[in-house]
C-alpha positions in Angstrom: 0.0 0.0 0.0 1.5 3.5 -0.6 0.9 5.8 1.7 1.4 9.4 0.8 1.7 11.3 4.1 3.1 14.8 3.3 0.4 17.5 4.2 0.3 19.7 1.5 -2.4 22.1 -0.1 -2.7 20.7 -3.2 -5.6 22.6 -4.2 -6.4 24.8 -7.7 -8.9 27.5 -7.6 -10.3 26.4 -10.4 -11.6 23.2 -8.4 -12.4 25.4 -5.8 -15.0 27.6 -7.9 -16.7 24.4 -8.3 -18.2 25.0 -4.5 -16.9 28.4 -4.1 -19.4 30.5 -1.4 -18.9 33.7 -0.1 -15.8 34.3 1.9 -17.4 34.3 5.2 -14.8 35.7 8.1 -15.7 34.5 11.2 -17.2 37.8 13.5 -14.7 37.4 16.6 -11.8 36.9 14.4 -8.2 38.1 16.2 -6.3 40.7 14.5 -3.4 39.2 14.8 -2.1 35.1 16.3 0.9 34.0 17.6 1.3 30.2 16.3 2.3 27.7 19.3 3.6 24.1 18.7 0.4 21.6 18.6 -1.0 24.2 16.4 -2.7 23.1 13.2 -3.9 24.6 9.8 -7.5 23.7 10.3 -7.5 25.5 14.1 -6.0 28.7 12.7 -7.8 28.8 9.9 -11.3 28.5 12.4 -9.7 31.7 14.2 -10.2 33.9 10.9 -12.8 32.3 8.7 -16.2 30.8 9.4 -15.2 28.4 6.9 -11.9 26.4 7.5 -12.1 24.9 4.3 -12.3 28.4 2.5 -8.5 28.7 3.9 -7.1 28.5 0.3 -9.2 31.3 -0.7 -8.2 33.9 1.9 -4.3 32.6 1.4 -4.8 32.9 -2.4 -5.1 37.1 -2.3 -1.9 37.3 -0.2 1.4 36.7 -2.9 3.8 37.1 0.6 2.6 33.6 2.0 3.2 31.4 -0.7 3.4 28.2 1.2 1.0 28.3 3.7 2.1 24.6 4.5 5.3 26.1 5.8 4.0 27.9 8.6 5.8 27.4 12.1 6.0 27.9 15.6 6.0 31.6 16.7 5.2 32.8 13.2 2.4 35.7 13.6 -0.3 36.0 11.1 -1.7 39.5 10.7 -5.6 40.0 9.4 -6.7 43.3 7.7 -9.3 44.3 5.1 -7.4 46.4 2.3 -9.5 47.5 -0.5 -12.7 45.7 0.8 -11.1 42.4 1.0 -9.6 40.2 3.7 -6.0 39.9 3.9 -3.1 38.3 5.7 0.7 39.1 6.5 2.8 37.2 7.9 6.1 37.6 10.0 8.7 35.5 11.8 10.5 36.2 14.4 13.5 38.2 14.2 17.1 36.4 14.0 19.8 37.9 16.6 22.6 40.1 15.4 25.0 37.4 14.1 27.9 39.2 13.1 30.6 39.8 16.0 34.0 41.9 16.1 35.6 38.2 17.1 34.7 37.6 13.0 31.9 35.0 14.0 28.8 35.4 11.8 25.8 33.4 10.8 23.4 33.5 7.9 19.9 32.2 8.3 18.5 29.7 5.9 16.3 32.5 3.9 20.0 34.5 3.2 21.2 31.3 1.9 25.4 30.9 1.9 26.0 32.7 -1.2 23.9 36.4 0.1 26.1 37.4 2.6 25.5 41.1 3.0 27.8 41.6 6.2 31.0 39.9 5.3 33.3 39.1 8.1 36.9 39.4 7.5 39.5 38.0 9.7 43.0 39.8 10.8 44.7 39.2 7.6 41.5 40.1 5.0 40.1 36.2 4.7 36.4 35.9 4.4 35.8 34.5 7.8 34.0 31.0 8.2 30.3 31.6 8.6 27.8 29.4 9.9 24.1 28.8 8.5 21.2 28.5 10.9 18.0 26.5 9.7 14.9 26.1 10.9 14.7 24.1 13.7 11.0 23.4 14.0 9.0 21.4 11.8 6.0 23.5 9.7 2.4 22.7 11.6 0.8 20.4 10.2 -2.7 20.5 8.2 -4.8 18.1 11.2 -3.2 15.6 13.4 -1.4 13.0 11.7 -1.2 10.8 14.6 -4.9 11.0 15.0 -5.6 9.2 11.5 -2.7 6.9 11.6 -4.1 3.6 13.0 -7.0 3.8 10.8 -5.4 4.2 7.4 -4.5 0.5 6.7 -6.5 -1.2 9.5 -8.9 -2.2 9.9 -10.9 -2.3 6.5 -14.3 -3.1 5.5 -15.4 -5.4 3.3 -18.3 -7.4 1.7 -19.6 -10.3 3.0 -18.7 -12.4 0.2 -14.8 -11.0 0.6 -14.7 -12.6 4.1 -16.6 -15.9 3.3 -14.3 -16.5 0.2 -11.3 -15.7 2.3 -8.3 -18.1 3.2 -8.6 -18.9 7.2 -6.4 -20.4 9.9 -6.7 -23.8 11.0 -3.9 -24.7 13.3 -1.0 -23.5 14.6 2.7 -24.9 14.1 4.4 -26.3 17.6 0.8 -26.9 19.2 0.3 -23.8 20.0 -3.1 -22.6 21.3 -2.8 -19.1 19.8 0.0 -17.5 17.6 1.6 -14.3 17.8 5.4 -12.7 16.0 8.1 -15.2 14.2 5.1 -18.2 15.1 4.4 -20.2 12.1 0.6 -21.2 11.0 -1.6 -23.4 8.6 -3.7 -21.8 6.2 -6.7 -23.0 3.7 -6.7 -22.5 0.6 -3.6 -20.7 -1.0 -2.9 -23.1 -3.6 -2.0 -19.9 -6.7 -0.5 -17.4 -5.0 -0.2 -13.9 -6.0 2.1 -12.5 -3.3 3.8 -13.4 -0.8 2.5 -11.1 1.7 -0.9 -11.6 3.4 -2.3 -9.7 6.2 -4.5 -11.2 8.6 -8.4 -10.1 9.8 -10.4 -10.7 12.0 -14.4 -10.4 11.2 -15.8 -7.0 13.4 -19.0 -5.3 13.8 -21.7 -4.7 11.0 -22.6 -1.8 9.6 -25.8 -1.2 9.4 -28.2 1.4 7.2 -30.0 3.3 10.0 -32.9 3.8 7.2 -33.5 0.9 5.7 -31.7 -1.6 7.7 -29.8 -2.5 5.2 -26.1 -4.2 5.6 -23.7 -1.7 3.9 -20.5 -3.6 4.9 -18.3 -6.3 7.5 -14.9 -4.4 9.8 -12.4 -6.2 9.2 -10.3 -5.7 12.1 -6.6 -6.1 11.8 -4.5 -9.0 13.6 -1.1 -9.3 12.1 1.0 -9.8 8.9 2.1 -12.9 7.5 4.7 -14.0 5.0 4.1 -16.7 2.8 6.4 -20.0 3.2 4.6 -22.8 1.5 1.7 -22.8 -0.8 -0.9 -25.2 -0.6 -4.0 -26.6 1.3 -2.9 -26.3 3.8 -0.3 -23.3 3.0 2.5 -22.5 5.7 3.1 -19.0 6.8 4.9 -17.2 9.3 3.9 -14.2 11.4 6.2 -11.0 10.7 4.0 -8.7 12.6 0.9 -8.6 14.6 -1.4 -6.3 16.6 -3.1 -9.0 18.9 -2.7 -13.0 18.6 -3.8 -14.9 16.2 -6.7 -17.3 16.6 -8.2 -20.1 14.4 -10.5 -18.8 12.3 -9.1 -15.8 11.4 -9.2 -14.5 7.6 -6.2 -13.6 5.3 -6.6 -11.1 2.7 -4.2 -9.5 0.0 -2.9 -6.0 0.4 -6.1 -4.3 -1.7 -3.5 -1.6 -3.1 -5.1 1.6 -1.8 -3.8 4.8 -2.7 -4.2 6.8 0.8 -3.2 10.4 -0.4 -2.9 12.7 2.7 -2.3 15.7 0.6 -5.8 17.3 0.9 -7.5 20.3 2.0 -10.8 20.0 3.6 -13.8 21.1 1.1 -17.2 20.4 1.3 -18.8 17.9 -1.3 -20.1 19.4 -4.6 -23.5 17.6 -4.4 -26.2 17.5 -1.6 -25.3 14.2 0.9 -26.9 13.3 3.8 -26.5 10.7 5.9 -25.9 9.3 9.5 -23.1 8.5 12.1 -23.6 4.9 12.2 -20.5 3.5 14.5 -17.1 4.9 16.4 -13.7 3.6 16.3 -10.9 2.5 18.8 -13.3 1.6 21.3 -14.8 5.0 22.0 -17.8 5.7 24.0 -18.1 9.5 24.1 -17.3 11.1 20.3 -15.4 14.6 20.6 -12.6 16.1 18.1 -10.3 14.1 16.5 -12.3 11.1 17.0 -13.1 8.5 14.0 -16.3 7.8 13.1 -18.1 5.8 10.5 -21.0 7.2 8.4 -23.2 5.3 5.7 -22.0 7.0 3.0 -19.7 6.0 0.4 -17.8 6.2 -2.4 -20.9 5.0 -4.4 -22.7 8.2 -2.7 -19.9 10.7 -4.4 -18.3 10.8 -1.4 -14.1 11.6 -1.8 -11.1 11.7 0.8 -11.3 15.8 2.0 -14.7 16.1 1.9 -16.4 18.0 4.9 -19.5 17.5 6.4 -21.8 19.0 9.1 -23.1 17.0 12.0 -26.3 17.9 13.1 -27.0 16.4 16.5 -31.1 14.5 16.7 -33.2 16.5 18.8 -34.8 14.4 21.6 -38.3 13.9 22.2 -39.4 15.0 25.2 -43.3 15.1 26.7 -45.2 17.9 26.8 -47.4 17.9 30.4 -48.9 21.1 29.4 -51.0 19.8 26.1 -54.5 19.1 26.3 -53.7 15.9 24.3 -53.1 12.9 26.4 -49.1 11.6 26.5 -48.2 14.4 23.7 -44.7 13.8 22.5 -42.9 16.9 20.6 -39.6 16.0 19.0 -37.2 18.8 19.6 -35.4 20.4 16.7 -31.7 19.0 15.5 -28.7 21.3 16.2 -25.8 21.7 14.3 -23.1 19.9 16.8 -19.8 20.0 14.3 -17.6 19.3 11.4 -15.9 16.0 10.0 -14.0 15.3 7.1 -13.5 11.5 5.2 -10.4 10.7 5.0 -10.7 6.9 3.7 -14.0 6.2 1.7 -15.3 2.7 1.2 -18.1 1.7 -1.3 -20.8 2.3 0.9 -19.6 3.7 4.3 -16.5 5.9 5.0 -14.1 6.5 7.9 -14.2 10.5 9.1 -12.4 12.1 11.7 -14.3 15.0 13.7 -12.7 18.1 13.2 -14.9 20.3 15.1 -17.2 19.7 18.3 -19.4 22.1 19.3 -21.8 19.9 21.0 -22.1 16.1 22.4 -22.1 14.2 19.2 -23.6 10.9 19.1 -23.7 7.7 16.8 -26.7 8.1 14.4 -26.2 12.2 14.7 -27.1 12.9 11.3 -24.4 14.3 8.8 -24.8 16.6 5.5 -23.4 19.2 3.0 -22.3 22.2 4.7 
């Protein structure tokens, strides 16, 4: 699987006129913010723009940020309205004399070695040695990486006929009861091979169409990595990696050869979708930023890695002792509870992480087109 994990803005205004909205600044907007570590894109762009995802569009009419990817700690971005439209500045913080009468001197990495406006000359008229200072800190990064990171190869989902038809364990090398790292194991059916490398499931919840009940898809959870030794019926393989042990039962699949391409910016989907939260990840009870949800809609819905949604949280019913008609129920109105954006859509359900909580959010909270 290739996983391609650098956080850029790889965005043209052309796409983005496809959805483009009014730039809408948000009304308690800062004149001006200091970036700290921890820091991301998304956050500061919340601190200007009612919008995060119309970021590009407020960087795009300012030619001094040209990389807004490369933004770092203690950086301070400036917001003004020039000419009737919003605009930013940006500075960094200022370098320390680094010239000296001793003949030291540095050059930062912007000057580059060969701009050396303040030569330093030793005794005898030698160009005195001159040291470069880089960046130290790394640029902030678009949304937590680490937050995404155990869901973008495991686990997967899959049709019910991909986990029926899939080779499973049926004993163990050495007697074992359960297998775990360097352990070997005995496998039906891989009798024509097309790797050597098979990674090994185990079958998870269901998801389930809130609507119509419908089954949109199996989790397969991930177990370990295997390395194939001996085809056949049995086949012999030998754990190179695993996550939990291994049990009898459990399914082997090929690597499907997703293309997991990190280098996004959040925009909300060009057609109308709505849908539900249907399940949480990682064992989570209560559902708050940066979790991972799953919602029931998929690539077969339209639905592409960066696209944003709104999460409306289900109003309650609650009785109303006042009416003159026995046990009258009224069901509250929904409220808008938050943000999530896919990053890893399946045919008919997709993985999203929350990127903004206003509100409690709960599984079947409905979600939709901004």
């Amino acid at each position: 699987m290739v996983f391609r994990q650098i956080l850029g803005l790889i965005v043209t205004f052309s796409s983005l006129n496809a959805f483009a909205q009014p730039l809408q600044i948000n009304p308690e907007h800062p004149d001006q913010y200091t970036v700290v570590k921890g820091d991301t894109l998304w956050e500061i762009a919340g601190k200007f723009l009612a919008h995060p995802w119309q970021w590009p569009e407020l960087w795009s009419q300012n030619s001094q940020i040209h990389n807004p990817n490369l933004i770092y700690p203690g950086d301070t971005v400036y917001f003004s309205i020039t000419n009737g439209k919003p605009q930013l500045s940006l500075s960094r913080p200022s370098t320390p004399a680094t010239g000296t009468d001793t003949g030291d001197c540095t050059v930062t990495e912007q000057d580059g070695l060969a701009r050396r406006d303040r030569l330093v000359l030793t005794e005898d008229g030698k160009l005195a040695p001159c040291i470069r200072q880089s960046q130290h800190e790394e640029a902030i990064e678009l949304i937590p990486v680490e937050a995404l990171q155990p869901f973008l190869s495991s686990p997967r989902v899959v049709s019910e006929n991909e986990l029926n038809q899939a080779p499973y364990v049926i004993d163990f090398a050495g007697e074992h009861m359960l297998a775990g790292s360097g352990d070997s194991i005995y496998v039906r059916a891989i009798t024509q091979p097309k790797t050597l490398a098979y990674t090994i499931y185990r079958e998870g919840g269901t998801y389930v169409s809130p609507d119509t009940g419908e089954i949109l898809g199996y989790q397969a959870t991930y177990v370990a990595d295997a390395s194939l030794q001996q085809e056949g019926d049995p086949a012999t393989l030998t754990i190179t990696k695993s996550a939990r042990e291994i049990r009898m039962g459990d399914r082997l699949m090929t690597n499907p050869g997703e293309d997991i391409n990190l280098s996004f910016f959040p925009r909300p989907p060009e057609e109308s979708i709505k849908g539900s939260i249907i399940s949480v990840l990682d064992g989570v009870t209560q559902i708050g930023r940066y979790n991972v949800v799953v919602i029931d809609k998929g690539k077969t819905d339209g639905i592409q890695v960066g696209h944003e949604l709104e999460i409306w949280q289900r109003g309650r019913v609650t009785r109303d002792q006042y009416s003159v008609i026995k046990n009258d129920e009224v069901k509250l109105p929904d409220e808008i509870a938050g943000t999530l954006m896919v990053f890893r859509p399946f045919e008919r359900v997709s993985y999203a992480i929350v990127m903004q909580a206003t509100r409690a959010i709960h599984v079947k909270d409905r979600v939709q087109t901004p």
